[in-house]
C-alpha positions in Angstrom: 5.7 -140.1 -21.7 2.1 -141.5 -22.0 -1.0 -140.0 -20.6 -5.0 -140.5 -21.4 -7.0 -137.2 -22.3 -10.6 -136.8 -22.5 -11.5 -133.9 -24.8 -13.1 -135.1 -28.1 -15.5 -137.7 -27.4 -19.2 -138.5 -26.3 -19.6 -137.8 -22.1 -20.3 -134.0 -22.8 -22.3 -132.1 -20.5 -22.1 -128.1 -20.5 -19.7 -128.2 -23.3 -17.2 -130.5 -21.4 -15.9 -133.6 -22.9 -15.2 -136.1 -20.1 -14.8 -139.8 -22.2 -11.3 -141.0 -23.0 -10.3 -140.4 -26.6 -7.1 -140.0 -27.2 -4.1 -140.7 -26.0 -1.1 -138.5 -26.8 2.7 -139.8 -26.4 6.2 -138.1 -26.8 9.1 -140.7 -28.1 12.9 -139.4 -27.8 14.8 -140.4 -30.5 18.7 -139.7 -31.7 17.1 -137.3 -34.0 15.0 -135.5 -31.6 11.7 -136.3 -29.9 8.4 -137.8 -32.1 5.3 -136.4 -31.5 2.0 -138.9 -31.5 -1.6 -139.0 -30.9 -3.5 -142.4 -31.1 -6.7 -142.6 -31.2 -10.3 -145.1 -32.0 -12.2 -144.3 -35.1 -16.4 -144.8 -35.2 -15.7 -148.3 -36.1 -13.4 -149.2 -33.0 -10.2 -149.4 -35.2 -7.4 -148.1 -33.2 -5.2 -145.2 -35.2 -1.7 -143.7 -34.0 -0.9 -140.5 -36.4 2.7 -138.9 -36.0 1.7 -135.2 -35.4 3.6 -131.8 -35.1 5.2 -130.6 -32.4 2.8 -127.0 -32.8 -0.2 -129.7 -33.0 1.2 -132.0 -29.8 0.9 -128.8 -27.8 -2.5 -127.4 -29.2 -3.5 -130.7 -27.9 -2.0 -130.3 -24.1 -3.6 -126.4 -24.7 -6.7 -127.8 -25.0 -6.5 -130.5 -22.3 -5.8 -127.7 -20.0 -8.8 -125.3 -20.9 -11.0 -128.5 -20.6 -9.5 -128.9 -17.2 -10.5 -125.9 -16.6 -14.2 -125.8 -17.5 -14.9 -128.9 -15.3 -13.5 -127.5 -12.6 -15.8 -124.7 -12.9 -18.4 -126.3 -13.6 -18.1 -128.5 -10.9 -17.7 -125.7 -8.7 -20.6 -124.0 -9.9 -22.9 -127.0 -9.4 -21.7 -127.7 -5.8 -22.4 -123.8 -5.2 -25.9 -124.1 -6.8 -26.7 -127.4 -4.9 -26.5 -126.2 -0.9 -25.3 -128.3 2.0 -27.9 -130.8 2.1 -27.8 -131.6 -1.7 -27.1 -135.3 -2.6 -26.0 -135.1 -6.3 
């Protein structure tokens, strides 16, 4: 299961982080399921670091609070703005 997240990169406005930066990915193995984030460094190298399963899920926490906050915010600005607003 691989999805791209946008938390922890440039793109912030309000406190929101909208860029891509990481990507995280769940692998099932005989043993159980592998828990990975991957990731670009400042020099464009790419990075894939075998995490916890408590960190995976921080991760997805924070996705969702992020979600969150731009929906807000969006909703706040759109509120602010009036009908004939072209933003």
């Amino acid at each position: 299961m691989e999805s791209p997240h946008s938390f922890l990169a440039g793109g912030q406005r309000d406190g929101i982080y909208r860029a891509k930066a990481y990507t995280l990915r769940e692998e099932s193995t005989e043993s159980g399921i592998r828990y990975f984030i991957s990731f670009k460094d400042g020099q464009g190298e790419h990075h894939e670091l075998e995490v916890s399963e408590q960190l995976f899920f921080e991760f997805r926490q924070m996705e969702r609070r992020n979600r969150n906050l731009m929906a807000e915010s969006e909703r706040k600005n759109y509120l602010s703005c009036g009908r004939d607003c072209v933003c």
